[in-house]
N, CA, C and O of each residue as an XYZ file, in Angstrom:
624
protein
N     -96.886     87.295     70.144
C     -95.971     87.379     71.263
C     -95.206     86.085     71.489
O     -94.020     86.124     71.817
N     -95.744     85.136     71.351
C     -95.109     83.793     71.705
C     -93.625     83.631     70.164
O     -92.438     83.309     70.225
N     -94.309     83.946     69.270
C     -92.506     84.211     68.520
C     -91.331     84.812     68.833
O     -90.203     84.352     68.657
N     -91.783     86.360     69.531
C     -90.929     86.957     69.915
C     -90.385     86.384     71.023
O     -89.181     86.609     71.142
N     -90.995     85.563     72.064
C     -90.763     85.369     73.117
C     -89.767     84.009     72.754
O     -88.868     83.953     73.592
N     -89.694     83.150     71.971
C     -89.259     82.249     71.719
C     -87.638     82.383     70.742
O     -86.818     81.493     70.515
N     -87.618     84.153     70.239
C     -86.375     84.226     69.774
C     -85.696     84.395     71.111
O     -84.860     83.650     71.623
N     -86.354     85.821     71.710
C     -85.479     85.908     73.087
C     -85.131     84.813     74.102
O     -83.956     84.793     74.468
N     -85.757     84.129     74.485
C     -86.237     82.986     74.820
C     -85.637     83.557     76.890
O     -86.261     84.305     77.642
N     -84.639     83.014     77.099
C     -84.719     83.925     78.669
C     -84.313     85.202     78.514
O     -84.810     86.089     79.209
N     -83.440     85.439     77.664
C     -83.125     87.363     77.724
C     -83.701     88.177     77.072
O     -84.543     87.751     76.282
N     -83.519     89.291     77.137
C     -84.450     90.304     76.528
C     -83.286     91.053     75.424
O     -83.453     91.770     74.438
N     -82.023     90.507     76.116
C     -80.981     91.006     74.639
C     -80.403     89.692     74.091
O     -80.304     88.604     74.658
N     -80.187     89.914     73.341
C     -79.167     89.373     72.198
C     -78.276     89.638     71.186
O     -78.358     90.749     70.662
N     -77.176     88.620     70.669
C     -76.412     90.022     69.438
C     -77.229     89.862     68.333
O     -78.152     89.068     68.149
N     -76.637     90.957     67.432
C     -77.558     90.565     66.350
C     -77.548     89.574     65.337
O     -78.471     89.339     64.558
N     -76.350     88.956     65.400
C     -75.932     87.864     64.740
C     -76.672     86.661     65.091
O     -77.078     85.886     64.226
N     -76.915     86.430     66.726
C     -78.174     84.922     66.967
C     -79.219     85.912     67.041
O     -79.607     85.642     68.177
N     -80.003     86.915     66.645
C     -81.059     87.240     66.625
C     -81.974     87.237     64.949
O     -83.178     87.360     64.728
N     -80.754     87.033     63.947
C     -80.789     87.036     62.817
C     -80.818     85.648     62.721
O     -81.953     85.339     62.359
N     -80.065     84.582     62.880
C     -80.093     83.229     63.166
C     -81.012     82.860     63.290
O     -81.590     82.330     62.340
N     -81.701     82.983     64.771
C     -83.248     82.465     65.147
C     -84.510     83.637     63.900
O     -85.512     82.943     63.722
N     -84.597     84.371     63.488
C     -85.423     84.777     63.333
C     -85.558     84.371     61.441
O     -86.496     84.347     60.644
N     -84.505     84.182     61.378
C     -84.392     83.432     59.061
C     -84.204     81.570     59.769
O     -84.791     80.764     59.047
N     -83.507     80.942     60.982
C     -83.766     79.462     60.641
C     -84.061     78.728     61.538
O     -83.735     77.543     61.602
N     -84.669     79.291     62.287
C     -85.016     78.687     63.491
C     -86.282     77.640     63.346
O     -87.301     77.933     62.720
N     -86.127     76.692     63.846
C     -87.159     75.368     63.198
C     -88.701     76.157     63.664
O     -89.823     76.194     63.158
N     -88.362     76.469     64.326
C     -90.325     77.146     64.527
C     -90.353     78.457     64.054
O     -91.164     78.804     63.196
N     -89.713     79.047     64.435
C     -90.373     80.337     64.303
C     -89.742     81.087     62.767
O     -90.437     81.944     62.221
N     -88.627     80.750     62.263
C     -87.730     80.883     60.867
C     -88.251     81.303     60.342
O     -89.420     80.946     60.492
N     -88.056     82.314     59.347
C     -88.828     82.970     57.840
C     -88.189     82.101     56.714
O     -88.847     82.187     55.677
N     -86.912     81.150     56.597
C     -86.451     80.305     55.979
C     -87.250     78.801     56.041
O     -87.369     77.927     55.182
N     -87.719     78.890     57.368
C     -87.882     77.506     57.689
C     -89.774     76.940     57.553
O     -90.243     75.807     57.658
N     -90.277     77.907     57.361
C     -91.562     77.817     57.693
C     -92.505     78.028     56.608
O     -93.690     78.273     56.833
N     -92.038     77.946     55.492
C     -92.590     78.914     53.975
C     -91.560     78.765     53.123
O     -90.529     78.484     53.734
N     -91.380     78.860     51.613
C     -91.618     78.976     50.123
C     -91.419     80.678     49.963
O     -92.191     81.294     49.229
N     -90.881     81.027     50.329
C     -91.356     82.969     50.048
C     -90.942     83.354     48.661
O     -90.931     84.504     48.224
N     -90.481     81.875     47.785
C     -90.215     82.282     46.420
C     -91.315     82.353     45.218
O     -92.286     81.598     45.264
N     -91.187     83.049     44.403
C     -92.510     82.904     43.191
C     -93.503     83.509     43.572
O     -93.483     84.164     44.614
N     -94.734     83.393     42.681
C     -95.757     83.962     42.703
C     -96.748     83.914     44.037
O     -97.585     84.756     44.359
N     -96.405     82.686     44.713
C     -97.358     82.100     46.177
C     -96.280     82.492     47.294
O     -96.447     82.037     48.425
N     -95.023     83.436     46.986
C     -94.324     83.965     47.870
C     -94.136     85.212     48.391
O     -95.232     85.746     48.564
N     -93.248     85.889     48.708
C     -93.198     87.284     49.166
C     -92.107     87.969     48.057
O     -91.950     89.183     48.190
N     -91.376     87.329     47.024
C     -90.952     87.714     46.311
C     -90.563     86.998     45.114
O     -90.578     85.776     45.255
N     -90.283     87.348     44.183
C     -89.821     86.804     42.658
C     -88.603     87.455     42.588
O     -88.330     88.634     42.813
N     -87.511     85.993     42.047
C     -86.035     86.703     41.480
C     -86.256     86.403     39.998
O     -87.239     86.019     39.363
N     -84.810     86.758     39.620
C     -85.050     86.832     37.919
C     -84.967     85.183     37.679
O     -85.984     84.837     37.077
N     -84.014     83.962     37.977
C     -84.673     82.938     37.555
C     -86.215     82.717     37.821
O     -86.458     81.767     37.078
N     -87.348     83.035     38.428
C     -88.134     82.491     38.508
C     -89.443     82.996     37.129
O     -90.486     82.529     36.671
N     -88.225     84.670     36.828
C     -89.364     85.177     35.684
C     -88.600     84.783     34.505
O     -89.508     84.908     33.683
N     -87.754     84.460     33.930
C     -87.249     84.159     32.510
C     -85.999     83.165     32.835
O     -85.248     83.530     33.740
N     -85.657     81.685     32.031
C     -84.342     81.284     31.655
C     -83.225     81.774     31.358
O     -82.082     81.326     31.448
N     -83.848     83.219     30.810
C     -82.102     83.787     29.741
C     -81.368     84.239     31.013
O     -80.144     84.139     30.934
N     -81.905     84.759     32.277
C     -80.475     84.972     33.310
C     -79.799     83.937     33.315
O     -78.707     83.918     32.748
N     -80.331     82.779     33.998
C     -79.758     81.772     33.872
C     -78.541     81.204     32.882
O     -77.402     80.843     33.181
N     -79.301     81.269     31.424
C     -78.774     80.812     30.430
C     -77.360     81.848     30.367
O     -76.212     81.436     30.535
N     -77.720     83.198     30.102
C     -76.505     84.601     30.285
C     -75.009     83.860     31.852
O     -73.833     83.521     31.718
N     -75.687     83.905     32.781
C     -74.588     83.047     33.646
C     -74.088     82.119     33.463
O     -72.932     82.123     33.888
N     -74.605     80.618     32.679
C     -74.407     79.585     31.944
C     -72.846     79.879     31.084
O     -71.749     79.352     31.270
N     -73.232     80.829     30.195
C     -72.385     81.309     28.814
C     -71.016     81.884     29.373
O     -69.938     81.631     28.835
N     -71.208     83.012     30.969
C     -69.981     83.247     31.238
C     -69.269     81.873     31.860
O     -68.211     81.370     31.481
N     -69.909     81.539     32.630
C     -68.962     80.466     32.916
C     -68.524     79.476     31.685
O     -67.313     79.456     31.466
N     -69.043     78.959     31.163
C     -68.428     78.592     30.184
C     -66.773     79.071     29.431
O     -65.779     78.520     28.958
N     -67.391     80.687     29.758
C     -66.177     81.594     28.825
C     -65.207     81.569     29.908
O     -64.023     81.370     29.633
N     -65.594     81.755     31.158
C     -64.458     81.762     32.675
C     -63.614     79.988     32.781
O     -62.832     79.734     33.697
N     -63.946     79.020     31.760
C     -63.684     78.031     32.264
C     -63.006     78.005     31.167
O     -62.161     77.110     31.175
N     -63.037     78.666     30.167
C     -61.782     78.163     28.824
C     -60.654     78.931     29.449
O     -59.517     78.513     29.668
N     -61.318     80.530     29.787
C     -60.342     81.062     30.155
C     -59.305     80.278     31.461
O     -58.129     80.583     31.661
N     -59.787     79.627     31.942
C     -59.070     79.051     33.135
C     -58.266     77.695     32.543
O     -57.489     77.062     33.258
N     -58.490     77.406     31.438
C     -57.760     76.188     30.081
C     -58.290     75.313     30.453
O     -57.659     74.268     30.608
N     -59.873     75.389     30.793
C     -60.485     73.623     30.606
C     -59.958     72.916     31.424
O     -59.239     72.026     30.971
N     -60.101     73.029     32.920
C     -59.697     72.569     34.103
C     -61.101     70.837     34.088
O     -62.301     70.952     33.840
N     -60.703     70.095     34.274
C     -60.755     69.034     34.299
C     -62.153     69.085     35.608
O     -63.330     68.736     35.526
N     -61.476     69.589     36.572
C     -62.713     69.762     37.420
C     -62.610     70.875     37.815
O     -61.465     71.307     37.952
N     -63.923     71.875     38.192
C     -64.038     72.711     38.812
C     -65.746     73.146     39.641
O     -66.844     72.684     39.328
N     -65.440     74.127     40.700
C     -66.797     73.679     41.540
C     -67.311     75.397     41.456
O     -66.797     76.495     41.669
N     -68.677     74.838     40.997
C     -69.800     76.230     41.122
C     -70.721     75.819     42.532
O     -71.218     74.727     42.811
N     -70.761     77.278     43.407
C     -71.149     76.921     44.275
C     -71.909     77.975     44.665
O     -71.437     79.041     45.060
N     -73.689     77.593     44.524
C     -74.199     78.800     44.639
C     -74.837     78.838     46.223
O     -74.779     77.834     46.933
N     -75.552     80.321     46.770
C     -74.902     80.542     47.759
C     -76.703     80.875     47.617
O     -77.332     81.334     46.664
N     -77.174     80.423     49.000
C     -78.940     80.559     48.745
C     -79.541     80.187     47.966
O     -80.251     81.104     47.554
N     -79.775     78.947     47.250
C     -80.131     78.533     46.109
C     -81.553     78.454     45.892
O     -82.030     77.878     44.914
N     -82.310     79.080     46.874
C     -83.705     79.525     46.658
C     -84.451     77.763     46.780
O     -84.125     76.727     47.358
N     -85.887     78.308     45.640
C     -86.166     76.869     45.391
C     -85.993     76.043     44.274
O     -86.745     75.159     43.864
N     -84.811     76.465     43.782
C     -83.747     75.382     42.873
C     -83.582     76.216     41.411
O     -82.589     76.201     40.684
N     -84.925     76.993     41.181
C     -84.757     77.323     39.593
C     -83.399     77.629     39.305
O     -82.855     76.825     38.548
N     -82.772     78.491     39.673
C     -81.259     78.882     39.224
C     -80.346     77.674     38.534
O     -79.610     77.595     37.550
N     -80.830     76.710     39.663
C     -79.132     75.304     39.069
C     -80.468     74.310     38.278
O     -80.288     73.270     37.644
N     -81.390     74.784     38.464
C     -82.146     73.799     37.382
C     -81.844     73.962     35.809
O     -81.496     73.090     35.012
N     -82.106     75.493     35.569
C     -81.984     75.996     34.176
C     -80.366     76.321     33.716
O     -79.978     76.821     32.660
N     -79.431     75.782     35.085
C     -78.089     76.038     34.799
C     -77.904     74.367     34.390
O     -77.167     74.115     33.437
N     -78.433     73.474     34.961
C     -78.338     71.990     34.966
C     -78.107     71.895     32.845
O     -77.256     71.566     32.018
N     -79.398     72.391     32.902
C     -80.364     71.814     31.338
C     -79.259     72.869     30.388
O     -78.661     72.353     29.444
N     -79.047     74.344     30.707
C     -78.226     74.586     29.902
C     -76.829     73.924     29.543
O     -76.540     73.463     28.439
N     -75.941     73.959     30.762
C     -74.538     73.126     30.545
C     -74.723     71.611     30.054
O     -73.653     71.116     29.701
N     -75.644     70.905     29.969
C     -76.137     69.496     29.151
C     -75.759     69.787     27.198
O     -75.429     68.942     26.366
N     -75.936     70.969     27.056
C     -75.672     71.779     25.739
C     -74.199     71.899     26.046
O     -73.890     72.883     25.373
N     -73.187     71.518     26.613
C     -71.901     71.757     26.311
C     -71.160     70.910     26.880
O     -70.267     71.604     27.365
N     -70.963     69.896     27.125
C     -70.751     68.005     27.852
C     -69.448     68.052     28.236
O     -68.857     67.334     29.043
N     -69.050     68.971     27.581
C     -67.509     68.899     27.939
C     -67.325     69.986     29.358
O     -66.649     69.653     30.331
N     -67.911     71.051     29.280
C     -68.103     71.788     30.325
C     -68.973     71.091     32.019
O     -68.653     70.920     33.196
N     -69.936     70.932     31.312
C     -70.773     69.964     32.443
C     -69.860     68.439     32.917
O     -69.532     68.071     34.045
N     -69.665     67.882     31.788
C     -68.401     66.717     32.594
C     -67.721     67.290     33.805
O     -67.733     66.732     34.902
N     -67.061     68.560     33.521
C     -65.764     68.823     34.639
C     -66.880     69.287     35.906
O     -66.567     68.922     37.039
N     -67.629     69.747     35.810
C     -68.652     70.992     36.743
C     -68.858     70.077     38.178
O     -68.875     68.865     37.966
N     -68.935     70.279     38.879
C     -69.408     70.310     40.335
C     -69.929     71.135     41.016
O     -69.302     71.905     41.743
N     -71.119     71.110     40.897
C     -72.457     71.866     41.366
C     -72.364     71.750     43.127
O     -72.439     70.603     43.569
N     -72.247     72.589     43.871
C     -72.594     72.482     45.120
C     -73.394     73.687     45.395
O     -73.266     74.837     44.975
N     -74.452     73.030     46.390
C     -75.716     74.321     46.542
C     -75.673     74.554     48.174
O     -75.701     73.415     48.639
N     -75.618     75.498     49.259
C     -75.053     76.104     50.256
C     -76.186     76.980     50.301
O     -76.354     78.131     49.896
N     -77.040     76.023     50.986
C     -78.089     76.750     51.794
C     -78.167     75.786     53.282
O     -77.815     74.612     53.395
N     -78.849     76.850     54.555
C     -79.051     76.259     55.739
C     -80.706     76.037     56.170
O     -80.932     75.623     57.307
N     -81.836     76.314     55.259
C     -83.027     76.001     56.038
C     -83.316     74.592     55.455
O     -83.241     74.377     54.245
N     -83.560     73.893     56.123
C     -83.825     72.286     55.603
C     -85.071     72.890     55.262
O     -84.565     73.579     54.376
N     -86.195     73.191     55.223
C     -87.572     73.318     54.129
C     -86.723     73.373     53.200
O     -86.367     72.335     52.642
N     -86.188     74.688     52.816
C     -85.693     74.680     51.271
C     -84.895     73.449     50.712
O     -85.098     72.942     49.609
N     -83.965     73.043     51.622
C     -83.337     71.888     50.952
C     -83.874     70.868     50.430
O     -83.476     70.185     49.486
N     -85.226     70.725     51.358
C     -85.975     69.296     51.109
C     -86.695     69.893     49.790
O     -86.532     69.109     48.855
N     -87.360     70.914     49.461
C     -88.071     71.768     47.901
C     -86.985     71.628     46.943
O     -87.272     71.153     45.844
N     -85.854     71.948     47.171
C     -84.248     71.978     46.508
C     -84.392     70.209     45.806
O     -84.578     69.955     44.616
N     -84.254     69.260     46.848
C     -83.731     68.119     46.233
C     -85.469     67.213     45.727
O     -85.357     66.220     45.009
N     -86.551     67.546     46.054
C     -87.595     67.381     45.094
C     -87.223     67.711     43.997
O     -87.471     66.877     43.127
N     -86.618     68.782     43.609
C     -87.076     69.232     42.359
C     -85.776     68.930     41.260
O     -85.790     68.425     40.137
N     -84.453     69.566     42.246
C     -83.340     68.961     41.462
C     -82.827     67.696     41.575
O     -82.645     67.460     42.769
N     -82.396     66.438     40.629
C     -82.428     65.529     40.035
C     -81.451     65.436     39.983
O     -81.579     64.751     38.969
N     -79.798     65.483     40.193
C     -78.841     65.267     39.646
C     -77.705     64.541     39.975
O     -77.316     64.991     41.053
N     -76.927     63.593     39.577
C     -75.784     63.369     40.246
C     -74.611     64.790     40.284
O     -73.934     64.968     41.297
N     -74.532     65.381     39.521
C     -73.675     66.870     39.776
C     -74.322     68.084     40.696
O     -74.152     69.295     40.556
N     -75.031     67.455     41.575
C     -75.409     68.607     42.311
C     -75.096     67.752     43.850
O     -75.291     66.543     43.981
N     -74.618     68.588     44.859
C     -74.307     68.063     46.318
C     -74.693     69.284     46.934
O     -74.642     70.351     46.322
N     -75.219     69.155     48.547
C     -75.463     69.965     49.431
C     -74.758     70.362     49.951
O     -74.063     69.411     50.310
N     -74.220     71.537     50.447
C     -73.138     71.493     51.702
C     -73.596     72.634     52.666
O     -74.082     73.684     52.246
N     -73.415     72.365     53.936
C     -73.445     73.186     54.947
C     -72.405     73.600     55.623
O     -72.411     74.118     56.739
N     -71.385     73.339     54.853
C     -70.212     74.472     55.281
C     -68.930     74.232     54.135
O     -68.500     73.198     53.624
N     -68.595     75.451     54.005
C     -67.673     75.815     53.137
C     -66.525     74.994     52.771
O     -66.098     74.663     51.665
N     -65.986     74.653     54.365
C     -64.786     74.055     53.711
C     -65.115     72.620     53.163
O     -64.456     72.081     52.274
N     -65.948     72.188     53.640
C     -66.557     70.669     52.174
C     -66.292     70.863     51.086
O     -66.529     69.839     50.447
N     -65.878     71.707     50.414
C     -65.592     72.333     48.817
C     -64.338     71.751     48.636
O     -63.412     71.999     49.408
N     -64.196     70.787     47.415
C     -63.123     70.325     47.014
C     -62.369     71.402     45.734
O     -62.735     72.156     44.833
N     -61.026     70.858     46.391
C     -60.116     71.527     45.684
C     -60.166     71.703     44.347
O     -60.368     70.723     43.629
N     -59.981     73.042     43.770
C     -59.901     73.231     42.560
C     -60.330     74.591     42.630
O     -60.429     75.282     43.644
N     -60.648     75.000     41.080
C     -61.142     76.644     40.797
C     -62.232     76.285     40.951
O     -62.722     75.172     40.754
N     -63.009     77.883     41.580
C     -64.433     78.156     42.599
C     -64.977     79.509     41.630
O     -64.522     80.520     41.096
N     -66.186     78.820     41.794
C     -66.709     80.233     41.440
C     -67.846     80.127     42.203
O     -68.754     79.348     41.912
N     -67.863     80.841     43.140
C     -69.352     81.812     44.074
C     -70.410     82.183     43.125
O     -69.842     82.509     42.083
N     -71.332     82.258     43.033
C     -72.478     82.334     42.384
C     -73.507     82.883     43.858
O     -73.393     82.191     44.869
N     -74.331     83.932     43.900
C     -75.113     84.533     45.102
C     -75.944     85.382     44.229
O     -75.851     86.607     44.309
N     -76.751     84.811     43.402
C     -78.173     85.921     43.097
C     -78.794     85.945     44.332
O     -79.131     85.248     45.289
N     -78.792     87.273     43.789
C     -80.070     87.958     45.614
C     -79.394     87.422     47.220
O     -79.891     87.721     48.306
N     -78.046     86.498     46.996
C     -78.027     86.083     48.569
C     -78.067     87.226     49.191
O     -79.042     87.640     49.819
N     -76.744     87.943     49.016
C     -76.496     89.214     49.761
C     -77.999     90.162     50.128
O     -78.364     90.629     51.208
N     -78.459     90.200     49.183
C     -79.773     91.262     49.102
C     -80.866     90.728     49.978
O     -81.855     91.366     50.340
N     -80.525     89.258     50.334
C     -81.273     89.042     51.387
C     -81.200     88.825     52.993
O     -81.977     88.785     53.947
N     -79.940     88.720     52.757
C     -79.562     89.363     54.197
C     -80.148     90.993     54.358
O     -80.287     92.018     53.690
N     -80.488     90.209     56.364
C     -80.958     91.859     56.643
C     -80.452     92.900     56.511
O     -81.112     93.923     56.330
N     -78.873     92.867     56.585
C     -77.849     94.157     56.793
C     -77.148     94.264     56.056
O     -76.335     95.187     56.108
């Protein structure tokens, strides 16, 4: 009771938009904020966490999306829930295999529960990787959105 009581906190309504808010990042009571729910010690497994080759398979299109775009000098991948990092880890180590691609790349990762961020930057290592908490921080150039499972994890 004291969770519930702490989303509502004086009302008994809310929209569902701050009820979704407090209940995925709310520093106490959060399902983002309070737990790991990734992998085997979590509540679910995505496909980076069971094999590299997704990873590596997303790696290869972009690659192919970036000739097609004529080898833009810079451009920003920006994934959207980045879990607890596997995705831009095994995207990191793959694009290292193509220097010319990884030179231009700008990794930005666009998540809001600081647990994850702080698991996020333990684990990833990089000068091509930056945090952002809001969109328009994204420097100019060609974008590519990247969202395994974000959508699917939203409630609605």
């Amino acid at each position: 009771m004291k969770k519930i009581s702490k989303i509502f906190s004086r009302s008994k309504v809310i929209s569902l938009d701050l009820y979704l808010e407090r209940v995925l990042y709310d520093r106490k009571v959060g399902y983002y904020q309070n737990k790991n729910p990734f992998g085997t010690k979590g509540d679910f497994i995505t496909a980076p966490n069971i094999s590299n080759l997704f990873c590596e398979m997303v790696a290869i299109w972009m690659i192919s999306f970036w000739e097609n775009l004529k080898k833009p000098k810079n451009f920003n991948f920006v994934e959207l829930g980045p879990g607890n990092g596997d995705f831009c880890l095994i995207l990191i180590k793959t694009l290292k295999n193509f220097p010319e691609v990884f030179d231009s790349v700008n990794i930005m990762l666009y998540e809001k529960s600081e647990r994850l961020i702080k698991i996020q930057k333990k684990r990833i290592i990089s000068k091509k990787v930056s945090w952002i908490k809001n969109l328009n921080k994204i420097k100019k150039g060609p974008i590519i959105f990247f969202g395994n499972e974000f959508l699917d994890a939203l409630p609605i």
